[in-house]
FIZA-662809 format. One record per residue: residue in one letter; x, y, z of N, C-alpha, C in turn. Coordinates in steps of 0.02 Angstrom, whole numbers, plus 50000, padded with zeros to 5 digits. Example, Ala and Ser with C-alpha at 12.3 -4.5 7.8 and 13.67 -1.06 7.14 Angstrom:
// residues 2
+------+-------+-------+-------+-------+-------+-------+-------+-------+-------+
: resn :    nX :    nY :    nZ :   caX :   caY :   caZ :    cX :    cY :    cZ :
+------+-------+-------+-------+-------+-------+-------+-------+-------+-------+
:    A : 50660 : 49716 : 50390 : 50615 : 49775 : 50390 : 50660 : 49835 : 50390 :
:    S : 50642 : 49888 : 50354 : 50684 : 49947 : 50357 : 50645 : 50002 : 50394 :
+------+-------+-------+-------+-------+-------+-------+-------+-------+-------+
//
This chain:
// residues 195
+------+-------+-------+-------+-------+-------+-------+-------+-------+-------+
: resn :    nX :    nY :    nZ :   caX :   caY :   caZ :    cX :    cY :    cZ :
+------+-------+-------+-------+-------+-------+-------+-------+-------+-------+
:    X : 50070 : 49382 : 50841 : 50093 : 49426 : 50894 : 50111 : 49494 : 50864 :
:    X : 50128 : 49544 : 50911 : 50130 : 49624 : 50900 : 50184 : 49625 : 50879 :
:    X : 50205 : 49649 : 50827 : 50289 : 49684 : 50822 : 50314 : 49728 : 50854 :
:    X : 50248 : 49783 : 50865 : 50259 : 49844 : 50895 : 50215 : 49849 : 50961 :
:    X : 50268 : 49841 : 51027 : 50207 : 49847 : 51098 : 50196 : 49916 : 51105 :
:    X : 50217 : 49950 : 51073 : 50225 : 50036 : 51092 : 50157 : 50067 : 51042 :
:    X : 50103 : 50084 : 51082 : 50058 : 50125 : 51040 : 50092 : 50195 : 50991 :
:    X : 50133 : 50221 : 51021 : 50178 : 50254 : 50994 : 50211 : 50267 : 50939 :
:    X : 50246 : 50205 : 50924 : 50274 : 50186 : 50862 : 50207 : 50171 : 50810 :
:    X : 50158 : 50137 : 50842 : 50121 : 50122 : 50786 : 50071 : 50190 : 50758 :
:    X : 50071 : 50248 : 50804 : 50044 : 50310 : 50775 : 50086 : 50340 : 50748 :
:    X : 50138 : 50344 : 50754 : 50200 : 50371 : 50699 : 50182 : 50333 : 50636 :
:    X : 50194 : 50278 : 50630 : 50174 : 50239 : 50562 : 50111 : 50235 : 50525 :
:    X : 50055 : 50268 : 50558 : 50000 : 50281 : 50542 : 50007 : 50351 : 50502 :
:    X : 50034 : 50392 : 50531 : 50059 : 50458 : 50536 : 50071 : 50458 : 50471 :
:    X : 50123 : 50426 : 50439 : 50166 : 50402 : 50387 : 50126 : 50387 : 50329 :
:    X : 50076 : 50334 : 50356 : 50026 : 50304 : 50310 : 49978 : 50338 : 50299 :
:    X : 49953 : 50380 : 50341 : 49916 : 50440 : 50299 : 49932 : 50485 : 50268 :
:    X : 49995 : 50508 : 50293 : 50032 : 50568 : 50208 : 50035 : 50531 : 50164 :
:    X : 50049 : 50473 : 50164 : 50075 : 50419 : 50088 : 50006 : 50442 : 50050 :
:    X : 49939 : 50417 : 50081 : 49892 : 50415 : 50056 : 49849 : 50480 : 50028 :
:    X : 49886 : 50522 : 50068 : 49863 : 50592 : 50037 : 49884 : 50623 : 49985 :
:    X : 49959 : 50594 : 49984 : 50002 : 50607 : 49918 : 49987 : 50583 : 49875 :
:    X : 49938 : 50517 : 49852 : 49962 : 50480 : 49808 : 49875 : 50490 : 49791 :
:    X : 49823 : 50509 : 49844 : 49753 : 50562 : 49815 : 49772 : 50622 : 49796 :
:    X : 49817 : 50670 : 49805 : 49823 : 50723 : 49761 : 49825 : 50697 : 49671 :
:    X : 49870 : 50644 : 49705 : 49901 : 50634 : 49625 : 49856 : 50600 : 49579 :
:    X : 49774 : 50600 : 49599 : 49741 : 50565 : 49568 : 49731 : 50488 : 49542 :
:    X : 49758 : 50447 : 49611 : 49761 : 50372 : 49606 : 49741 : 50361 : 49671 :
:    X : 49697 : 50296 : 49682 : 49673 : 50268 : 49728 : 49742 : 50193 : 49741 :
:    X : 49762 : 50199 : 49788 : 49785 : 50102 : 49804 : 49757 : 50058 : 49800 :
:    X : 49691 : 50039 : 49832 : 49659 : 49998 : 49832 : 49673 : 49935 : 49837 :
:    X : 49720 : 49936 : 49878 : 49753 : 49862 : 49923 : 49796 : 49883 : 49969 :
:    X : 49781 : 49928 : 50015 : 49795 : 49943 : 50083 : 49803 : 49891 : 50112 :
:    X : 49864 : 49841 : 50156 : 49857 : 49806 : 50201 : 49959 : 49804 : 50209 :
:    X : 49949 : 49770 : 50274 : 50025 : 49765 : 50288 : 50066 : 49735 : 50245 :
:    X : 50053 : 49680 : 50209 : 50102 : 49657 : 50169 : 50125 : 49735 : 50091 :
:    X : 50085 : 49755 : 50107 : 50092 : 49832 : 50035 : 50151 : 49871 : 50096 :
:    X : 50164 : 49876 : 50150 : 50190 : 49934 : 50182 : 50256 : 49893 : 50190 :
:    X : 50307 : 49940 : 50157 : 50369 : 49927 : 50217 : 50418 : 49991 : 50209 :
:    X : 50462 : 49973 : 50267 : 50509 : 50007 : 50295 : 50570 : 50012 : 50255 :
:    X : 50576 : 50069 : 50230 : 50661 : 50099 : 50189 : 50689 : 50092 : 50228 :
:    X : 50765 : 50105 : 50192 : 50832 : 50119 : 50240 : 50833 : 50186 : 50287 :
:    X : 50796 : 50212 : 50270 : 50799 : 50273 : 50311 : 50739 : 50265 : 50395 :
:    X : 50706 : 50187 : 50375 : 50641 : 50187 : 50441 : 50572 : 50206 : 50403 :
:    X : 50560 : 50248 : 50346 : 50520 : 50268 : 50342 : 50464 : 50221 : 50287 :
:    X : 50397 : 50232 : 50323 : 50359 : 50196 : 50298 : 50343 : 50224 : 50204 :
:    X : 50334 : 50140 : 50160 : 50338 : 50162 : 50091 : 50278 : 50125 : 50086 :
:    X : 50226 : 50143 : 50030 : 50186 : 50086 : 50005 : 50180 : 50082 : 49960 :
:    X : 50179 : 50011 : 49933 : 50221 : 49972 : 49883 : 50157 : 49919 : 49849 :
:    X : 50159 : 49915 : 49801 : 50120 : 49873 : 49753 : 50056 : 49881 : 49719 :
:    X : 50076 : 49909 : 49670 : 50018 : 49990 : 49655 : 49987 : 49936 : 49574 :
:    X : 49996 : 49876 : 49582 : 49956 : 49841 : 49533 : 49887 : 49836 : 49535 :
:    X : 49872 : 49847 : 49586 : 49768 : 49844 : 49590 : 49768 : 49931 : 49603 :
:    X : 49793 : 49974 : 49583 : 49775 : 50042 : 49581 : 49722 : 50069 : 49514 :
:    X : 49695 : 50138 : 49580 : 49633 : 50157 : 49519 : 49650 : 50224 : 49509 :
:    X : 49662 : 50248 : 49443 : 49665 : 50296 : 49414 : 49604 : 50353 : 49425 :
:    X : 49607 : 50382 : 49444 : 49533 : 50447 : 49439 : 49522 : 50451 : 49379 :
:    X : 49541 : 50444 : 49316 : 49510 : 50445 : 49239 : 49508 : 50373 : 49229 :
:    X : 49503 : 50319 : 49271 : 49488 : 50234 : 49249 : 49419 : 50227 : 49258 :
:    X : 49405 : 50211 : 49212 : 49320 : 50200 : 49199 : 49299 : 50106 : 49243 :
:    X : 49356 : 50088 : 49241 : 49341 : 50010 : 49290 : 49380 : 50002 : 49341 :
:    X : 49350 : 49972 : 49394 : 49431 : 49927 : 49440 : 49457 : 49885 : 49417 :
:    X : 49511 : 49861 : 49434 : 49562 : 49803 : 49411 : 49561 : 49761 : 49465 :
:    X : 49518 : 49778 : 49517 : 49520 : 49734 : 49588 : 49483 : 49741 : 49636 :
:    X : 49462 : 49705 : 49690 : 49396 : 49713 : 49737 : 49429 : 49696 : 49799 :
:    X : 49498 : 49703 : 49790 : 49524 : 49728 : 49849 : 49554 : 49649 : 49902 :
:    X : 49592 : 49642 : 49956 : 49618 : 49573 : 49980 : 49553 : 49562 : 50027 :
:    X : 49550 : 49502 : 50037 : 49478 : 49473 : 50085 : 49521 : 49512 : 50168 :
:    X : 49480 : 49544 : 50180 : 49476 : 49549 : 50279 : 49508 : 49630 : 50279 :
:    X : 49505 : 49651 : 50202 : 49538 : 49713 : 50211 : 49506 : 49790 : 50167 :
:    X : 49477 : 49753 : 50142 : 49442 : 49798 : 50076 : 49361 : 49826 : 50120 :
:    X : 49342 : 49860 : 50090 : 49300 : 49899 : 50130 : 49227 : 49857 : 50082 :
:    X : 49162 : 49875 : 50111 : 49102 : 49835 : 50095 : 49075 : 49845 : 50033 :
:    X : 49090 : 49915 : 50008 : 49093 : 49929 : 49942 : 49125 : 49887 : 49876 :
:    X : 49193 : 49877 : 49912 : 49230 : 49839 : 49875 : 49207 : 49758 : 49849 :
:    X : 49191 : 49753 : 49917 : 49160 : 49676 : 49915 : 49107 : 49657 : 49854 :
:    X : 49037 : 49703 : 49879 : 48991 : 49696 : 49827 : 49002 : 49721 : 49757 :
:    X : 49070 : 49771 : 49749 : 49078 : 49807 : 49681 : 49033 : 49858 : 49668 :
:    X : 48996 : 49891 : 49718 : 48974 : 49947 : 49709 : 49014 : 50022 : 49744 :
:    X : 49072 : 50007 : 49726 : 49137 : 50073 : 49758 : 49111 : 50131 : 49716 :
:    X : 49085 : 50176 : 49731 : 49086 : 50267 : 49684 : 49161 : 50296 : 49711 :
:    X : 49191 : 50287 : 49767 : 49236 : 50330 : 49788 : 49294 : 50305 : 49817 :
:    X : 49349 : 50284 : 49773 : 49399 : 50254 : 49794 : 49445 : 50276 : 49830 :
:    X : 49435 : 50330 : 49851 : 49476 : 50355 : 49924 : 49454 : 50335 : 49976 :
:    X : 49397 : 50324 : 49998 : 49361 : 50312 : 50039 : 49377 : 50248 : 50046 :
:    X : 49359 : 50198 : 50017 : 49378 : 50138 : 50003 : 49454 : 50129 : 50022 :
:    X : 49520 : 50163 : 50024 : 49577 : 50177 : 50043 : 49584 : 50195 : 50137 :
:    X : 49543 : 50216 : 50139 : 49523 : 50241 : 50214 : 49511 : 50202 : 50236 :
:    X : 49467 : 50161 : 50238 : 49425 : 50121 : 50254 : 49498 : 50051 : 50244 :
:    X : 49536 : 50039 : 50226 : 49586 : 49990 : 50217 : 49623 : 50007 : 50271 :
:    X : 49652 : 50060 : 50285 : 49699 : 50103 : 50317 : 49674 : 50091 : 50390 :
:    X : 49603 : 50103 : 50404 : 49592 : 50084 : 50489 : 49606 : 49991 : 50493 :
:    X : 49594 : 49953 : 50429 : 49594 : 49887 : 50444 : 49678 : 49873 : 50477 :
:    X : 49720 : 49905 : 50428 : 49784 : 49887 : 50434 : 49827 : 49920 : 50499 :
:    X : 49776 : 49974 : 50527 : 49806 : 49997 : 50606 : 49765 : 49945 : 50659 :
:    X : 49709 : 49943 : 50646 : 49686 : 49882 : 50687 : 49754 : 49846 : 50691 :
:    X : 49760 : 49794 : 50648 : 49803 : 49747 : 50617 : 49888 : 49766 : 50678 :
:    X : 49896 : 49806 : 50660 : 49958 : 49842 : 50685 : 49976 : 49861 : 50766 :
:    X : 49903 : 49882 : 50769 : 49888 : 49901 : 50862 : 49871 : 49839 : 50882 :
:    X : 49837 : 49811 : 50874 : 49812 : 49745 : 50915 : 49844 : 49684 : 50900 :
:    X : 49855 : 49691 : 50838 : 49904 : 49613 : 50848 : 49848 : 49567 : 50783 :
:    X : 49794 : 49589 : 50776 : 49757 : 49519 : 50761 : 49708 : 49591 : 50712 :
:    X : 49662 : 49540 : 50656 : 49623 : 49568 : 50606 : 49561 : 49597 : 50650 :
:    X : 49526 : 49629 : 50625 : 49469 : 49645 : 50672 : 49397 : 49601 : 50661 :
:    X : 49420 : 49563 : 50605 : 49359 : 49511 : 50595 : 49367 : 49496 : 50526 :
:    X : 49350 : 49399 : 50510 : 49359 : 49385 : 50461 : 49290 : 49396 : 50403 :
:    X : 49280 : 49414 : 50364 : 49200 : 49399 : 50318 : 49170 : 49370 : 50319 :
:    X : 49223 : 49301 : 50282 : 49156 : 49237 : 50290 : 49148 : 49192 : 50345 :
:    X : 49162 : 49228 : 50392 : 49141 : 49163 : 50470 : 49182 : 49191 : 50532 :
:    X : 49127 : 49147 : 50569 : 49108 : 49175 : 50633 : 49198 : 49180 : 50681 :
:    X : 49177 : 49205 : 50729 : 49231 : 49186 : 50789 : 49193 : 49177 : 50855 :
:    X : 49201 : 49137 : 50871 : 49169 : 49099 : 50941 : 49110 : 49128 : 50954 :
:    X : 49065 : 49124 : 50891 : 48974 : 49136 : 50883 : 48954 : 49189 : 50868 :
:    X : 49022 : 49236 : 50849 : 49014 : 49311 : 50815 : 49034 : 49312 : 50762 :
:    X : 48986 : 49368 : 50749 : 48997 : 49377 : 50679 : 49037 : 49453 : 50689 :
:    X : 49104 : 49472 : 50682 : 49112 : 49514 : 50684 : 49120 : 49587 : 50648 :
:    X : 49108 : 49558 : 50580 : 49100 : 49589 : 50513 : 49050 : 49612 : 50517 :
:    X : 48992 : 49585 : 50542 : 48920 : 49615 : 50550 : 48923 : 49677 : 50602 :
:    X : 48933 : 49648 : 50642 : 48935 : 49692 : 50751 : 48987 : 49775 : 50712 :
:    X : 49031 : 49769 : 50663 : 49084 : 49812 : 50647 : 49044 : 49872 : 50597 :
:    X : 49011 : 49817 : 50562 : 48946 : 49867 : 50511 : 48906 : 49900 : 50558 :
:    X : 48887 : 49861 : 50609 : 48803 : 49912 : 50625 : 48872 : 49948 : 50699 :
:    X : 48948 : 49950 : 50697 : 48948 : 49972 : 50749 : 48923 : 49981 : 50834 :
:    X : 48923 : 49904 : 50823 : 48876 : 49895 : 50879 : 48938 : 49876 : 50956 :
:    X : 48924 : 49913 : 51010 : 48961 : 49891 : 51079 : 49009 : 49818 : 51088 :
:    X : 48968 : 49760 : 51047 : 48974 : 49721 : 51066 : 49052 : 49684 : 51024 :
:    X : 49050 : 49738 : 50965 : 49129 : 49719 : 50939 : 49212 : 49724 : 50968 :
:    X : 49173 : 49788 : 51006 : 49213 : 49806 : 51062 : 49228 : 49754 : 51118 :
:    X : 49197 : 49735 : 51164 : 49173 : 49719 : 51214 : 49214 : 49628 : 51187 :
:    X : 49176 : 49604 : 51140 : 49230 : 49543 : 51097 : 49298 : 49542 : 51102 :
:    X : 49324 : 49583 : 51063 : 49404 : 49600 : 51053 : 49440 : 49642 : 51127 :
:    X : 49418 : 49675 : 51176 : 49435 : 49687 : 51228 : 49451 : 49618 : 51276 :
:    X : 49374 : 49590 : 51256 : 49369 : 49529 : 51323 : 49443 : 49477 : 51299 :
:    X : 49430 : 49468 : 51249 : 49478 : 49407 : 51208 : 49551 : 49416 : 51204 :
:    X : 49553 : 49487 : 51187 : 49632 : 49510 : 51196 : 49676 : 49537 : 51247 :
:    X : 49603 : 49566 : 51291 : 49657 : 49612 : 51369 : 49698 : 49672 : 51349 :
:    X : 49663 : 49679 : 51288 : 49719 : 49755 : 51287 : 49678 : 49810 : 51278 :
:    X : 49638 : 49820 : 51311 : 49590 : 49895 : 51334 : 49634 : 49944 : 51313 :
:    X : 49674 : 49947 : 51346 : 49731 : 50027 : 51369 : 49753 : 50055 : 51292 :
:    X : 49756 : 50001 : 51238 : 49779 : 49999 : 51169 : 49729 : 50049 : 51125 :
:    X : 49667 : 50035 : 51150 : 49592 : 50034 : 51133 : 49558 : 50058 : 51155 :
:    X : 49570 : 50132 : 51187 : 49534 : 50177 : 51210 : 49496 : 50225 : 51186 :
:    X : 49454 : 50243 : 51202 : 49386 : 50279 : 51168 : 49414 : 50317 : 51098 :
:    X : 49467 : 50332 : 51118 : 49498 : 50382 : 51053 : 49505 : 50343 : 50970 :
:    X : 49545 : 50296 : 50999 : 49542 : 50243 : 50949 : 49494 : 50227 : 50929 :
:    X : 49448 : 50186 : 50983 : 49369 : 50172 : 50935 : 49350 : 50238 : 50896 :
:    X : 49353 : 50272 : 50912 : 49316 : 50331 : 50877 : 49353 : 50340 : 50800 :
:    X : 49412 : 50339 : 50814 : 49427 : 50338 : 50739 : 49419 : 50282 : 50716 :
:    X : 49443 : 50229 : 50722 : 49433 : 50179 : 50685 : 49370 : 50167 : 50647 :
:    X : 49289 : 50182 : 50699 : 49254 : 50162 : 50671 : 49202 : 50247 : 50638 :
:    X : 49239 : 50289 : 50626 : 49257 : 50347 : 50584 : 49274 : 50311 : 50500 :
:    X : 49325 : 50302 : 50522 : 49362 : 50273 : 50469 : 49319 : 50208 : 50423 :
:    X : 49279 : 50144 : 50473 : 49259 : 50098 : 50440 : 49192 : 50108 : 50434 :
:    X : 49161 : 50161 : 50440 : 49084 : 50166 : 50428 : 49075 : 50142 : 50366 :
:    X : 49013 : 50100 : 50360 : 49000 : 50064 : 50305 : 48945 : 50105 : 50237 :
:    X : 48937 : 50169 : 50285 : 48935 : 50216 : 50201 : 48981 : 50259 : 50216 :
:    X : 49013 : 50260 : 50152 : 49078 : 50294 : 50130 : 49075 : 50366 : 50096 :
:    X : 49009 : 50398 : 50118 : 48994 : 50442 : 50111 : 49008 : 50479 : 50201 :
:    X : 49004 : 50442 : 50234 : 48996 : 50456 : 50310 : 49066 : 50456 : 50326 :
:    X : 49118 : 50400 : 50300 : 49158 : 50390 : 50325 : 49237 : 50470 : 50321 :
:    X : 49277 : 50446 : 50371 : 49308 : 50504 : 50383 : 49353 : 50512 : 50317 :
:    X : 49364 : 50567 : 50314 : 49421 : 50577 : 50278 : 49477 : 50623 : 50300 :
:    X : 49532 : 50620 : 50268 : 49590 : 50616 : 50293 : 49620 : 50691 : 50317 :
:    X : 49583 : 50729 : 50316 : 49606 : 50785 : 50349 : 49533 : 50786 : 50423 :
:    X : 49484 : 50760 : 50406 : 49472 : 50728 : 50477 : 49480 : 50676 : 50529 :
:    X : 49522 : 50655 : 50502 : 49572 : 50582 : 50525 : 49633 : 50623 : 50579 :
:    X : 49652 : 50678 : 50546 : 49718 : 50714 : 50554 : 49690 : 50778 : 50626 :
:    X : 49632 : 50771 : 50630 : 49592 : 50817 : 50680 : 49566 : 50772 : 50756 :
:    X : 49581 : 50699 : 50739 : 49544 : 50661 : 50791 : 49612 : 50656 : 50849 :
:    X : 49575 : 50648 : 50912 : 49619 : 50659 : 50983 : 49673 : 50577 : 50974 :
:    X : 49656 : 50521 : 50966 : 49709 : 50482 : 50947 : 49764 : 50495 : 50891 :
:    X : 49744 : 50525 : 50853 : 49804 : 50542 : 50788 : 49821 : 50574 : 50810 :
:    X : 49807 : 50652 : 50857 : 49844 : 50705 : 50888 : 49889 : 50694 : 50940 :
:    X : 49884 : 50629 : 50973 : 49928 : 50609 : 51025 : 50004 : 50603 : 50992 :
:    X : 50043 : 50585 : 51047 : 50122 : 50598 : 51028 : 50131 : 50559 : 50978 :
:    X : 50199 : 50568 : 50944 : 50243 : 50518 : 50901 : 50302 : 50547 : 50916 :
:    X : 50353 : 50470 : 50891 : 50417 : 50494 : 50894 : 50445 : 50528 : 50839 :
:    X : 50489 : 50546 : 50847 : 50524 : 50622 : 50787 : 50575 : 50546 : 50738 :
:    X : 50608 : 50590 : 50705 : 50635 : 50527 : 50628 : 50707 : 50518 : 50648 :
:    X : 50726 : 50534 : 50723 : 50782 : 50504 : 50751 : 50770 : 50474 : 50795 :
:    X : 50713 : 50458 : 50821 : 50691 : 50416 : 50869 : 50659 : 50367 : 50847 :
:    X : 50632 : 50359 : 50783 : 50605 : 50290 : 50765 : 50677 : 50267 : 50738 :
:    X : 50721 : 50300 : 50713 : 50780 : 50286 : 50678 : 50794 : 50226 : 50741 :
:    X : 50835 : 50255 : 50780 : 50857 : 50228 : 50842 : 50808 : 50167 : 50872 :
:    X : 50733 : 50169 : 50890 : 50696 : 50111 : 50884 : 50712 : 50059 : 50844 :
:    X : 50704 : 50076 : 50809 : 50708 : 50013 : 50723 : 50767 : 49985 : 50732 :
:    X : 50806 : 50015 : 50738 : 50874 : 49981 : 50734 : 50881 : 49948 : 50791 :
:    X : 50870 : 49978 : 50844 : 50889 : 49923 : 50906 : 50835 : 49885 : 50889 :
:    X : 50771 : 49870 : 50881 : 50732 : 49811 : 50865 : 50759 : 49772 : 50797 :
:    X : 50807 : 49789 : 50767 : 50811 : 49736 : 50720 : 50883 : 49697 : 50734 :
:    X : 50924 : 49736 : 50798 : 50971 : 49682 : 50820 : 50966 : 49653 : 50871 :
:    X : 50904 : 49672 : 50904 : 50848 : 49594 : 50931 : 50828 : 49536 : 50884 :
:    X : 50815 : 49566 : 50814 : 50779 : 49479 : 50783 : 50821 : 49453 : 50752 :
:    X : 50903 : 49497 : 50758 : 50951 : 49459 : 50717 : 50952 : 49396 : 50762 :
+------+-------+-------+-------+-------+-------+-------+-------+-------+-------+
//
């Protein structure tokens, strides 16, 4: 289930997760294990990411990792990555999927009720859509804007795929967020709900 029903909150935290990632490409290191269990929340609300043991150096002549299964981009998979930012990007739409919808956007090695959705996600085909709409009921989550970045983001050449100051230009990332006293105030009243 969703932690977050508010599209809102979860573009603020996207928001978050793309400066992280821009900061930490200036600085000449790739993550290369983008997924929710790497992200959490400081005392202050604000998103940190955390576990920089499968990281790639821009002067590392090897990877140390091919990335978590259902999250790593197709490059990763086969071990033919040239561009480990990209490969970071490409993690980053898995883990807003993940975040907005509630559920992965498709597992690798096997089907879901006669789809292959790993495939339908590569060739970008209607019908990945049309799957995860029918199955989940949350259209309104998943509106054209979204697809568009997302599958920006997961194009399976990573030469094509977006990068992060065109990530920062698309009409879903430009939509609202809350300011850092209003997630403050969120967070906290949601966490003396799960007390």
């Amino acid at each position: 289930t969703k932690l977050f029903q508010d599209e809102k909150i979860v573009r603020t935290f996207f928001h978050q997760l793309i400066d992280g990632l821009e900061y930490i490409h200036s600085n000449g290191v790739a993550h290369l294990d983008i997924k929710p269990q790497n992200l959490l929340l400081g005392s202050d609300f604000r998103l940190k990411i955390i576990d920089f043991d499968s990281a790639y150096s821009f002067t590392d002549t090897s990877f140390l990792t091919n990335g978590t299964k259902n999250f790593r981009a197709p490059e990763m998979i086969d071990c033919t990555c040239k561009d480990p930012k990209a490969a970071d990007i490409y993690s980053a739409a898995i883990t807003l999927f993940v975040l907005l919808m509630g559920c992965l956007p498709y597992l690798e090695d096997c089907t879901v009720q006669n789809c292959d959705l790993f495939e339908l996600l590569k060739e970008q085909s209607p019908q990945f859509w049309d799957f995860h709409l029918r199955i989940q009921d949350k259209g309104s989550m998943a509106d054209q804007s979204f697809q568009d970045l997302f599958l920006g983001m997961t194009n399976v050449c990573p030469a094509q795929r977006m990068s992060i100051e065109a990530i920062k230009k698309t009409t879903w990332y430009c939509k609202p967020i809350y300011n850092q006293d209003e997630i403050e105030d969120i967070c906290s009243k949601l966490l003396v709900k799960l007390d």
